[in-house]
Structure formats: C-alpha cells, structure tokens
SEMI-660160 format. One record per residue: residue in three letters; x, y, z of N, C-alpha, C, O in turn. Coordinates in steps of 0.001 Angstrom, whole numbers, plus 524288, in hexadecimal, padded with zeros to 5 digits. Example, Ala and Ser with C-alpha at 12.3 -4.5 7.8 and 13.67 -1.06 7.14 Angstrom:
residues 2
 rest   n.x   n.y   n.z  ca.x  ca.y  ca.z   c.x   c.y   c.z   o.x   o.y   o.z
  ALA 83386 7E9C6 81E78 8300C 7EE6C 81E78 83390 7F31C 81E78 8379C 7F309 82111
  SER 83232 7F736 81BA8 83566 7FBDC 81BE4 83264 8001E 81EBE 83461 80472 81F67
end
This chain:
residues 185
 rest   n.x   n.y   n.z  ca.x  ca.y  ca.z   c.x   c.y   c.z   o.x   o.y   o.z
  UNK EA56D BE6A5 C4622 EA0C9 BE7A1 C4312 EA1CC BE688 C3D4B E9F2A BE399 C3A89
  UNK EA56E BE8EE C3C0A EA69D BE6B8 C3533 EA828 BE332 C3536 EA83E BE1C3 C309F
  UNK EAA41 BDF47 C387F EAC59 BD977 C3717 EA610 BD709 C37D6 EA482 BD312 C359A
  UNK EA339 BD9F2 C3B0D E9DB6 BD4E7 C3BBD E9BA6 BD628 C35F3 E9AC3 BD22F C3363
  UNK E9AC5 BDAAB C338A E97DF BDCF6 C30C2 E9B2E BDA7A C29F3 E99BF BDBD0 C258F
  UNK E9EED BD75B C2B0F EA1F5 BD494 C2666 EA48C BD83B C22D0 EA59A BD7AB C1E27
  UNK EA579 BDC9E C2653 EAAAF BE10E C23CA EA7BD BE5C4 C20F6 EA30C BE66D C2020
  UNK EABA8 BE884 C1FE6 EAAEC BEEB9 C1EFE EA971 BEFF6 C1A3C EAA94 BEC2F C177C
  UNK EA6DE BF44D C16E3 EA737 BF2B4 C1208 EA8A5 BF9E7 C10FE EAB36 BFB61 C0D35
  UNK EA6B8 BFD29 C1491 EA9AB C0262 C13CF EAB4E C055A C17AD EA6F8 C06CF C1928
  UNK EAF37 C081C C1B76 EAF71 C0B13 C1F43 EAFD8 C102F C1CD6 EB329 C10AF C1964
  UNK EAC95 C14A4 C1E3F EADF6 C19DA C1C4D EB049 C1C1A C2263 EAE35 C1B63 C26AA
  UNK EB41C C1E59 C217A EB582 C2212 C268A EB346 C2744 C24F6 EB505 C27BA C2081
  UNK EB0BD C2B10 C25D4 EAE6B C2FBC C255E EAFBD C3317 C2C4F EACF7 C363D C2EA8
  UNK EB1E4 C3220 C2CEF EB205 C36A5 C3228 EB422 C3AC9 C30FA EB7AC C3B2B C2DBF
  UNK EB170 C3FCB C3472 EB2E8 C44D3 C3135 EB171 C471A C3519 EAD9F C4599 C379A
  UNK EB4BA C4BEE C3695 EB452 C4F96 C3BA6 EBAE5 C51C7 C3B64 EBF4A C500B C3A81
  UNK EB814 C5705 C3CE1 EBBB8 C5BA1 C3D5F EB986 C6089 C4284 EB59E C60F0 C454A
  UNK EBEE6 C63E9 C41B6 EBD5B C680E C44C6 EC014 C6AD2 C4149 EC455 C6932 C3FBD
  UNK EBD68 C70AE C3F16 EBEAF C746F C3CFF EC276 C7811 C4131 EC033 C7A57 C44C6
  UNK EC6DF C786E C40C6 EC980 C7B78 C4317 ED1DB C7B97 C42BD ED401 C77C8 C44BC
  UNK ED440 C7E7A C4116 EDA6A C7E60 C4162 EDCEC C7984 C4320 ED9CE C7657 C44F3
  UNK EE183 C782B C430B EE30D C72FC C4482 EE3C9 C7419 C491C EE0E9 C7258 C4C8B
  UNK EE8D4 C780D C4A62 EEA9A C7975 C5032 EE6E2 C7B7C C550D EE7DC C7CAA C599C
  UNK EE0C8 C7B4E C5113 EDC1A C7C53 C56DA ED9C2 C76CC C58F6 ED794 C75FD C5D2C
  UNK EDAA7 C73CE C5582 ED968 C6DCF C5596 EDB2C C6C9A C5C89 EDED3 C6F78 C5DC8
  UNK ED98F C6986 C606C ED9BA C6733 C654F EDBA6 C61CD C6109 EDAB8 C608A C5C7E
  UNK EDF1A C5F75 C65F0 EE107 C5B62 C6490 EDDAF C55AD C6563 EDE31 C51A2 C62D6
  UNK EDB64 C565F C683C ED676 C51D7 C6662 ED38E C52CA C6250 ED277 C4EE6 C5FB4
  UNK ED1C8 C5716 C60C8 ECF45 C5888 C5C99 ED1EE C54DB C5683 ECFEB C5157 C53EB
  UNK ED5E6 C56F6 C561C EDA91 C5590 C5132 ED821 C4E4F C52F7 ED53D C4B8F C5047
  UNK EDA70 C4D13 C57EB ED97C C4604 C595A ED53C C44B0 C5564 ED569 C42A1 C510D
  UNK ED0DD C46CA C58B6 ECA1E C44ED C571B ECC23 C45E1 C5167 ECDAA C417E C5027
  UNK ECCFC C4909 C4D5C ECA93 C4A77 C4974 ECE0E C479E C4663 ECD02 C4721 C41B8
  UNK ED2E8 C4534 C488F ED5ED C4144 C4464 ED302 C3B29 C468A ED359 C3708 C4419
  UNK ED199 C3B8B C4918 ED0A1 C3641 C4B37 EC9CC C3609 C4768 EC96F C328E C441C
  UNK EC5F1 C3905 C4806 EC1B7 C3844 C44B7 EC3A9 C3856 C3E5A EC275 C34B5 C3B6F
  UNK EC73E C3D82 C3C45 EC79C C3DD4 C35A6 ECA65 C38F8 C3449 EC943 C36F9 C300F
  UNK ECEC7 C3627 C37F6 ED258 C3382 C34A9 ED380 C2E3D C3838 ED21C C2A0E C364D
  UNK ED57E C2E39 C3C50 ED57A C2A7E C3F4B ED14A C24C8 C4110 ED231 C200F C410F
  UNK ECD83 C274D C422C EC7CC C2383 C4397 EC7E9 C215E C3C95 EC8D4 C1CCD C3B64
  UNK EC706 C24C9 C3961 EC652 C20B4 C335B EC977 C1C05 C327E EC841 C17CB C308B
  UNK ECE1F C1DD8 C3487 ED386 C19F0 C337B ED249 C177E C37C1 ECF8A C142F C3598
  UNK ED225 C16CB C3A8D ED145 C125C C3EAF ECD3F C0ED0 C3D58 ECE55 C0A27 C3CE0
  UNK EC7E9 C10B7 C3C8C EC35A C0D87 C399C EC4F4 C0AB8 C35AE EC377 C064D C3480
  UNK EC875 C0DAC C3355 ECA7A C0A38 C2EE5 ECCFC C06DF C2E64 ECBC2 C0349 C2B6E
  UNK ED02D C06E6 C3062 ED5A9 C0347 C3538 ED149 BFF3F C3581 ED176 BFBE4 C3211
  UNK ECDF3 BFEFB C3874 ECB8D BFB19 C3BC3 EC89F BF771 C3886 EC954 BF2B0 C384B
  UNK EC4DE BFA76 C35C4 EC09B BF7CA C32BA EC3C3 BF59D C2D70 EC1AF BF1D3 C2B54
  UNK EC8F0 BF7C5 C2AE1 ECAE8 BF62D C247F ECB29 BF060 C2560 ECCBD BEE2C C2167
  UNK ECA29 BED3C C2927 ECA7F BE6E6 C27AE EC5D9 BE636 C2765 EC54E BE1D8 C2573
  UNK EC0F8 BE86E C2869 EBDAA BE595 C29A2 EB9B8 BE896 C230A EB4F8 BE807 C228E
  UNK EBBFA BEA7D C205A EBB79 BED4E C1AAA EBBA1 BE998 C181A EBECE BE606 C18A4
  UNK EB7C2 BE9E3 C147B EB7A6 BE361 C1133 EBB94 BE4D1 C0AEC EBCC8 BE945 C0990
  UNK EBC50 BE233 C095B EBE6B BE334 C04C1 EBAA1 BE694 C0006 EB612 BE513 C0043
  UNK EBB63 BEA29 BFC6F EB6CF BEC44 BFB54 EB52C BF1DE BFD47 EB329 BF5AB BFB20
  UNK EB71C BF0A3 C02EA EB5D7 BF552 C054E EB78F BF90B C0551 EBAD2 BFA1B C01F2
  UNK EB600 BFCFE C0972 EB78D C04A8 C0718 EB7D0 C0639 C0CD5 EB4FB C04ED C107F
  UNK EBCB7 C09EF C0C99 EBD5B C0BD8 C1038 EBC98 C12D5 C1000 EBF32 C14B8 C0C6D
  UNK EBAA1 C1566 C1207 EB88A C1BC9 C0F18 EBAD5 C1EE6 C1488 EB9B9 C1DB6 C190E
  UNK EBE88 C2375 C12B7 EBF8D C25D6 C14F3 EC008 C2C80 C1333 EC343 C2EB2 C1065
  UNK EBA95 C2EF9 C16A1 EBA79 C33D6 C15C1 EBD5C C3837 C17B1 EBCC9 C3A52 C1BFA
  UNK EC10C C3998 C138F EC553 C3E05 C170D EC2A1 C4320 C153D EBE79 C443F C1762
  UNK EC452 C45EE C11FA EC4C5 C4B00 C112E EC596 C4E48 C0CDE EC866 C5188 C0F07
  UNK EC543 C4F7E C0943 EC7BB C53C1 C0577 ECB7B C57B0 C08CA ECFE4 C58BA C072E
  UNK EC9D1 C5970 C0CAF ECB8D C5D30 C0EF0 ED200 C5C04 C1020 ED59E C5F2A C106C
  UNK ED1FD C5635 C10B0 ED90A C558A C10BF EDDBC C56A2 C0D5A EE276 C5633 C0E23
  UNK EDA0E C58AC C0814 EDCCB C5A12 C03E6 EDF3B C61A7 C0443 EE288 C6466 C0218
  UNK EDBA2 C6223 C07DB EDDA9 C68CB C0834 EDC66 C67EA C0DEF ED9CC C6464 C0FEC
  UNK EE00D C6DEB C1138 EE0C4 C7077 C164E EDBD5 C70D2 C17B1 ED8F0 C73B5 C1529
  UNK EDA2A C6E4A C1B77 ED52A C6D82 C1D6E ED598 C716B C2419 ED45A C6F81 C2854
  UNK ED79B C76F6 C2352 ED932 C7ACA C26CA ED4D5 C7B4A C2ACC ED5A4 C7D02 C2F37
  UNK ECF56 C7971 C28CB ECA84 C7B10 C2D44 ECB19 C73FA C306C ECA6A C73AB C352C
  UNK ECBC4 C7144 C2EB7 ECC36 C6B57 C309C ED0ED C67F5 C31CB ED08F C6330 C3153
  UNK ED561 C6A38 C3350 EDA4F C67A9 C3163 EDB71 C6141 C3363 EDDF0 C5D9E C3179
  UNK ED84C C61EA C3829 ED839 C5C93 C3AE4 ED57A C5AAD C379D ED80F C5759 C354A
  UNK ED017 C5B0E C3587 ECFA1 C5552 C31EF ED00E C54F9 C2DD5 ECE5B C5143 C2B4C
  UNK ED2E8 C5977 C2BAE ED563 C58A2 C264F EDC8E C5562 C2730 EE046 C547E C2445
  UNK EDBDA C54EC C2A6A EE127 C543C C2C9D EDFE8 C4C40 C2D9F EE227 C4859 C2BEE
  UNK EDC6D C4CEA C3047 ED987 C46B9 C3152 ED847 C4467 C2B8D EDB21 C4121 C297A
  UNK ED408 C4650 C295B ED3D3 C4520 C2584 ED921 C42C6 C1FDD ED982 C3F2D C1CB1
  UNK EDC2A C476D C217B EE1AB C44F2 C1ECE EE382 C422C C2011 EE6A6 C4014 C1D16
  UNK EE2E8 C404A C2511 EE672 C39DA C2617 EE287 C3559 C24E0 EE357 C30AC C241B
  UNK EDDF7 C383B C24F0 EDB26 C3253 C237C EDA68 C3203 C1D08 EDA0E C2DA2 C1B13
  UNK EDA1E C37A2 C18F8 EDD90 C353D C14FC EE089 C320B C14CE EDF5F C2D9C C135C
  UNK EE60A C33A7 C167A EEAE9 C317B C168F EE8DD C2B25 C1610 EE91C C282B C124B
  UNK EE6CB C2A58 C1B50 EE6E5 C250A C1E6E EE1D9 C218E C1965 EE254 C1CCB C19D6
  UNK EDF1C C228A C16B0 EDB8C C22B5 C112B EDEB9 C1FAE C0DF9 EDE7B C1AEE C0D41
  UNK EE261 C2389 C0BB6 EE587 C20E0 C07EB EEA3A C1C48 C0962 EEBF5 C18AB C06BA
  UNK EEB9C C1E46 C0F66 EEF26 C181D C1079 EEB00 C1480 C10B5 EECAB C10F9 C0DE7
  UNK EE469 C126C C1313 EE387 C0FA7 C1215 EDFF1 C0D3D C0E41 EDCD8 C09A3 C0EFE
  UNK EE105 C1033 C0977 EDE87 C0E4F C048A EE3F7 C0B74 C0383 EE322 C06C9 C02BD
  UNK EE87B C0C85 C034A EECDF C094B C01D3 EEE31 C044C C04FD EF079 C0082 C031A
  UNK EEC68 C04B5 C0A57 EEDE1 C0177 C0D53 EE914 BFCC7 C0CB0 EEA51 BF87F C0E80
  UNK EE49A BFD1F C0AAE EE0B0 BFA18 C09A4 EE06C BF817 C032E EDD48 BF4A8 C01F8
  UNK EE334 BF9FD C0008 EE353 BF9E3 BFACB EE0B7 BF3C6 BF841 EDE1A BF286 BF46A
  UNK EE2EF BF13E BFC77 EE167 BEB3F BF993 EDF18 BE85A BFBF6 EE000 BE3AB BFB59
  UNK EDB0D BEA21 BFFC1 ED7D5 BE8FF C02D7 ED1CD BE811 C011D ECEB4 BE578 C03B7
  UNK ED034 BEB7F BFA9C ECCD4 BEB8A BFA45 EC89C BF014 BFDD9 EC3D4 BEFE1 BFD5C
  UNK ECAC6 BF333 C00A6 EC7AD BF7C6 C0012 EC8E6 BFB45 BFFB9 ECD5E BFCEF C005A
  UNK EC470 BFDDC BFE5D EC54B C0424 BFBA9 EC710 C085E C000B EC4E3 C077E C043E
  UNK EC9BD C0BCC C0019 ECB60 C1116 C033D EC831 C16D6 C00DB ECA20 C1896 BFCD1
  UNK EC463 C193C C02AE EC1DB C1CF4 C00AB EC1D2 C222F C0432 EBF39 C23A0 C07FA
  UNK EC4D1 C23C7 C0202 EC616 C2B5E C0500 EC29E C2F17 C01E3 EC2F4 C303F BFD3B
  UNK EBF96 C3089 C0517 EBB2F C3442 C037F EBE55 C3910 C064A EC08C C394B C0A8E
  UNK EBD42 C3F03 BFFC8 EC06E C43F5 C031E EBD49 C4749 C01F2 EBE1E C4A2D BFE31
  UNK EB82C C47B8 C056A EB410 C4BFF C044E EB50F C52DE C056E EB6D8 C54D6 C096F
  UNK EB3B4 C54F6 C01B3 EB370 C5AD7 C02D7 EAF6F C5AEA C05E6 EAC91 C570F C0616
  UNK EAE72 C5F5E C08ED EAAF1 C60A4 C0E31 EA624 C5E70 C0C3D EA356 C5EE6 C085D
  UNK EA641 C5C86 C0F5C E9C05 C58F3 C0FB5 E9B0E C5B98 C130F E9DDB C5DAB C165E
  UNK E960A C5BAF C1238 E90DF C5F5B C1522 E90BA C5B6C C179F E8E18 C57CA C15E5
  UNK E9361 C5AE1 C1C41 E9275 C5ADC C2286 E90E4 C5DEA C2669 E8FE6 C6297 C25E8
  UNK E9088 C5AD9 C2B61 E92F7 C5F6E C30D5 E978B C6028 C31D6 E9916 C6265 C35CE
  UNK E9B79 C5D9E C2CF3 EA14E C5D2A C2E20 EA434 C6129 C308E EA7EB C609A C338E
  UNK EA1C4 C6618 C2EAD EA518 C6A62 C2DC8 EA174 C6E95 C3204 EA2DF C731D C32C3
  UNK E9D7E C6CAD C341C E9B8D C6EA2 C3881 E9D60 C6D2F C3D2B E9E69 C7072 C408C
  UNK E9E05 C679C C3DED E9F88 C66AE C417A EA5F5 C6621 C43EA EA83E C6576 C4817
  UNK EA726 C66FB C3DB9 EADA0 C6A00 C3F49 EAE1F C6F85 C40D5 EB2A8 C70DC C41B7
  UNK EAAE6 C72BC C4153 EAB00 C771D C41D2 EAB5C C7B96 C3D3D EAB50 C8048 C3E46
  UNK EABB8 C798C C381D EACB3 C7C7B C3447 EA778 C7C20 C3050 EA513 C7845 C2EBA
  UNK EA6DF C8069 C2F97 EA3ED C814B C2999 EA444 C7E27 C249F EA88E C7D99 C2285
  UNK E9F54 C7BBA C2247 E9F93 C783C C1EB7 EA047 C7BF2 C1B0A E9F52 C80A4 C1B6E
  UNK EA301 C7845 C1559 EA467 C7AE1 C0FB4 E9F8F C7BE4 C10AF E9C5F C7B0A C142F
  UNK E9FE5 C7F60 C09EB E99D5 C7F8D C0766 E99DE C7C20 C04D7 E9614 C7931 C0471
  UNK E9E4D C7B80 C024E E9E13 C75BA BFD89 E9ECC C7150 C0201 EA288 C7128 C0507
  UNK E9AB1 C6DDC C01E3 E9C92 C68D0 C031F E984B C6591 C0087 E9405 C668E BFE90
  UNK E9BEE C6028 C0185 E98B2 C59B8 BFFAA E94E6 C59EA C028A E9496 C5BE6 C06E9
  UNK E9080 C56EF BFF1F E8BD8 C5503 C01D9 E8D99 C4F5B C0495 E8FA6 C4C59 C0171
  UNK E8D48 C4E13 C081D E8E8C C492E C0A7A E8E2A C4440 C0830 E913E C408F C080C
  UNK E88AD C4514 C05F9 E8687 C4134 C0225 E8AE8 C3FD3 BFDF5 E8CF2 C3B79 BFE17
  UNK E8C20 C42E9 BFAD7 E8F70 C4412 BF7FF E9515 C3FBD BF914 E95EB C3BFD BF630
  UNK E97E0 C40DC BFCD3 E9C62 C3FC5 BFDA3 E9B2A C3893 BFFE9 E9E83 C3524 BFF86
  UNK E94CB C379D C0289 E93A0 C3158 C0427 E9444 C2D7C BFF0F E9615 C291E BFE30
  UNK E916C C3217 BFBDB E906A C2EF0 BF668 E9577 C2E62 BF337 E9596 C2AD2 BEFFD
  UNK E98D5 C30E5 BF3A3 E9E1F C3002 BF0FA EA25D C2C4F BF47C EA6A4 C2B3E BF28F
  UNK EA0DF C2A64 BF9DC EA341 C26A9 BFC4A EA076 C220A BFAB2 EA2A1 C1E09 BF926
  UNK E9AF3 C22C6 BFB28 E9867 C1D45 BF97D E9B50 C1BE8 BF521 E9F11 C18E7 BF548
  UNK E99A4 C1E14 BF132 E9C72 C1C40 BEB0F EA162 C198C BEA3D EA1F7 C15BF BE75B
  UNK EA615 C1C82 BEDE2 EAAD9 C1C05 BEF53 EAB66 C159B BF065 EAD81 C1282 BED61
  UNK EA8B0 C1432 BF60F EA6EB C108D BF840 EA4F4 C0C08 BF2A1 EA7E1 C0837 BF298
  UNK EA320 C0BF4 BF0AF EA020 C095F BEE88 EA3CA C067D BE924 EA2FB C0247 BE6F7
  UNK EA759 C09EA BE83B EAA96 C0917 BE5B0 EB05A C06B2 BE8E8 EB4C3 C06A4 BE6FC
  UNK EAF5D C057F BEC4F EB468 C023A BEEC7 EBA5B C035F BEBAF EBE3B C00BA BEAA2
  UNK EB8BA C08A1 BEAF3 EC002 C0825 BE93C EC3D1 C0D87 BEDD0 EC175 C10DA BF05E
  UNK EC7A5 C0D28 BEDBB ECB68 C1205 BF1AF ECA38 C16BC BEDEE ECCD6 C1705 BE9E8
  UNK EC6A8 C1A48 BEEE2 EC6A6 C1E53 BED13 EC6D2 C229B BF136 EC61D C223E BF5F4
  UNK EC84C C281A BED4C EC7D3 C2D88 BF0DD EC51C C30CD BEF34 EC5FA C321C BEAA9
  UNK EBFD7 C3407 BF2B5 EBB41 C34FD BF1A7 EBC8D C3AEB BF32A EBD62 C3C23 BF7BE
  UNK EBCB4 C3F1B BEE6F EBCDC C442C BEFDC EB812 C472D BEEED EB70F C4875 BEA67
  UNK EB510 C486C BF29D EB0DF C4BED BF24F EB17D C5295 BF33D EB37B C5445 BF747
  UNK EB003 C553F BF009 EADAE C5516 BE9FB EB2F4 C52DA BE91E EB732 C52BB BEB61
  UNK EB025 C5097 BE37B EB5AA C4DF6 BDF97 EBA17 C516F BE086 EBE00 C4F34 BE238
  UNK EBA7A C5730 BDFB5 EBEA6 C5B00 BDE98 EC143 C5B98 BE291 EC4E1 C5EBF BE243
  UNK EC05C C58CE BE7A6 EC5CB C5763 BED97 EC82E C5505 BECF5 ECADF C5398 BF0AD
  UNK EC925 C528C BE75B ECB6F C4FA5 BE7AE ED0D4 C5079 BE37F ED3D0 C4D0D BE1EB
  UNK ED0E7 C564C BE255 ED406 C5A8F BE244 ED72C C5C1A BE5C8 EDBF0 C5C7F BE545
  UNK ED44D C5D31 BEA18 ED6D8 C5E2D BEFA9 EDA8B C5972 BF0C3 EDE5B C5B01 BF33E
  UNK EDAB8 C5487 BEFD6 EDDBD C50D3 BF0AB EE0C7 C50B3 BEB0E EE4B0 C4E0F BEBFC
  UNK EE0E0 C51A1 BE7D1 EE5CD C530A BE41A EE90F C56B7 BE450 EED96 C5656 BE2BF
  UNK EE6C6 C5B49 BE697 EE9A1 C6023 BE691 EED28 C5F17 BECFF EF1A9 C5FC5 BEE8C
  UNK EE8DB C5D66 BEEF8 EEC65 C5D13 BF54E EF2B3 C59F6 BF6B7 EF33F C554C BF5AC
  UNK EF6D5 C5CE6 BF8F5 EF9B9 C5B16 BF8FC EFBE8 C5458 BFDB1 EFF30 C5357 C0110
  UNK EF763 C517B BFAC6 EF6EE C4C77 BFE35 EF8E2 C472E BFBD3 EF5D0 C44AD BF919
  UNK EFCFA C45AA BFC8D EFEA3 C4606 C0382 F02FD C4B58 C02C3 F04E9 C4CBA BFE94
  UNK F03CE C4D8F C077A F0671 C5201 C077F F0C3D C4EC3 C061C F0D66 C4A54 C0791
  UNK F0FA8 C52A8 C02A3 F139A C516E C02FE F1789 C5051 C07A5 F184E C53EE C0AB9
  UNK F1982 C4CAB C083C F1B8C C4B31 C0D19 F228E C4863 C0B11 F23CF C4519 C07CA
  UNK F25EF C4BE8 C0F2F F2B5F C4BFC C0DF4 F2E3A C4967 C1478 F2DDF C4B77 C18CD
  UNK F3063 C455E C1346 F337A C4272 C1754 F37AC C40E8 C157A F3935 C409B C10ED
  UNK F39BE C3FCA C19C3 F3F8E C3EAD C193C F40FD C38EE C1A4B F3D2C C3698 C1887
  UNK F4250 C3780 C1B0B F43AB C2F69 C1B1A F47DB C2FED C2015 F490F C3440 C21CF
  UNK F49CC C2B69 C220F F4D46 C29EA C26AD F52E3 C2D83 C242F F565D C3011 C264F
  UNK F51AE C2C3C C1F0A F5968 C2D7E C1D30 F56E2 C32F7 C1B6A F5256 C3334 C19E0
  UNK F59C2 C36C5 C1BB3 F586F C3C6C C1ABB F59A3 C3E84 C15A3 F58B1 C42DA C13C9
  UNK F5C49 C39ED C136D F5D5E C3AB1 C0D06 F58E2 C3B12 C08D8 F58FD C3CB9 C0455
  UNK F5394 C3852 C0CCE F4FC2 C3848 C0820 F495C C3B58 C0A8C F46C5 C3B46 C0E99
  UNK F4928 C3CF7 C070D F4301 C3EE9 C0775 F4150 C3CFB C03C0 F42CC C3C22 BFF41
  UNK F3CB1 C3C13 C06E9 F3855 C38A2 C04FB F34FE C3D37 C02C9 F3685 C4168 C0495
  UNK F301B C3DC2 BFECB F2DD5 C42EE BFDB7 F2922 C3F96 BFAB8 F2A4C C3D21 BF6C1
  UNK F232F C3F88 BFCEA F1F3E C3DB2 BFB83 F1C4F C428F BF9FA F1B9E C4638 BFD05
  UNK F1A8C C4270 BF4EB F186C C475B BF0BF F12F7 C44D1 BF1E3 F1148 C406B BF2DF
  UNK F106E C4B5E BF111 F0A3B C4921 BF0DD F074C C4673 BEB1A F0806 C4895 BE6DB
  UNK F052D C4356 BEB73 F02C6 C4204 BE871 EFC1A C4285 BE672 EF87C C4195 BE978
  UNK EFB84 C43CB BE219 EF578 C43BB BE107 EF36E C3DE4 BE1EA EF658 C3A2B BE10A
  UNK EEDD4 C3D2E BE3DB EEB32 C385D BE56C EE85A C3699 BE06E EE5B8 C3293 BE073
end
C-alpha cells in the first residue's frame, strides 16, 4: 500500500493499553499481550514501513511520562513503554542521516477511557486530548527529532529520573569494570 501510494510521509505509533494491577498478579500472557501492543507491534511497524518513509519524513512515537517514575499501579506498561523509549532513541541515531525526523511524545495522563479500561481510576489532573494532538501536529510539521513533554513540567520527571539507570559490568578480563553514569538528556 505505501509503495503504490509513492511512500510514507508520517507513521505515528500510539498504542496504549494496560491493566491496573501488581506485577506478580500479572498471568503470563497478559505481560505477552501488553508488551507486544505498548512496545513490540510499534517496532515492528516500524521495522517494516522505515523504507518506504520518504525523506522529510516523521516517525512519532507515543510513550509515556510515566517511565520517568515507578508506575506501581501499571508496571507492565510502564515497563513496555520503557523499552520502546529505549528502542526511540536507538532509532533516532540509527536513522540520523536519513532525513527523518524521530518524535517521542511523553504525555502526563489524557482524558481517556485509558484508565477505565485498565481498571484504575483516572487522575483528576489530566490532558485534554486535543491538547497533546495539537502538540504532535506542530512537532510533525516541523520535521525535526524532537521530545514532546506534556505538561511542559514532565519533562522534569526526565531530568530528575535516574535514566538510563546506572549500570555496572564487568568485561571478559576481570581486571576491568566498565561503569556507565547516568546522564541528563
């Protein structure tokens, strides 16, 4: 369809679904489904369709604010959601000179059924939906790799958050450790 249609000009991945409940009550298909909709299915779409992305183009991927703090009522898709961060920033680097843009949208809670149909109680504070379309459009429109924190002030939560977690390994020869410090974005 996009090769007839003479190529892509934006893919947004937006999939979003949870179940409100502990990790260790989680069923193990459950955890499956809910990495395979937050993080997996995006990356695959993406996988598939990035050739058929014209130069110019934008790739939009809506994760989370919530990955910046213990997401204790959601852990599975705060947990999903963090790999498809992760997987965000390897491929804004891995596309760098490709000519398109990489756009990670990290909304604080929208007035959805999100949080109904996870089983949990919506904030009182949340985004108007509208709100968070209109700050992707813009994003979009501007064809550059940006990161979209809604409200502006989540994007606190990603300074203060200790991301990427500090991570300590050891190498083949046991003489050296390796030691990757977190860095501000």
């Amino acid at each position: 369809m996009a090769r007839d249609a003479g190529g892509i000009d934006v893919l947004v991945n937006n999939a979003r679904g949870a179940v409100a409940k502990q990790l260790v009550r989680h069923e193990a298909n459950e955890i499956e489904e809910l990495f395979k909709l937050n993080a997996v299915r995006p990356l695959q779409i993406t996988a598939r369709l990035i050739r058929y992305i014209r130069r110019g183009g934008v790739v939009v991927n809506v994760i989370t604010a919530g990955i910046f703090v213990e997401m204790t009522s959601m852990p599975i898709y705060g947990a999903a959601k963090s790999a498809l961060h992760y997987a965000t920033r390897i491929l804004r680097q891995e596309i760098s000179d490709t000519g398109i843009a990489v756009i990670a949208v990290y909304p604080g809670p929208v007035k959805t059924k999100f949080f109904t149909r996870a089983g949990a109680s919506a904030p009182s504070k949340a985004l108007k939906s509208r709100r968070v379309a209109h700050a992707i459009a813009e994003a979009i429109e501007s064809k550059r790799s940006v990161d979209i924190y809604l409200p502006w002030y989540a994007r606190f939560l990603a300074l203060l958050a200790p991301w990427p977690l500090r991570l300590t390994f050891r190498a083949a020869v046991p003489t050296h450790i390796y030691r990757l410090e977190p860095r501000c974005a």
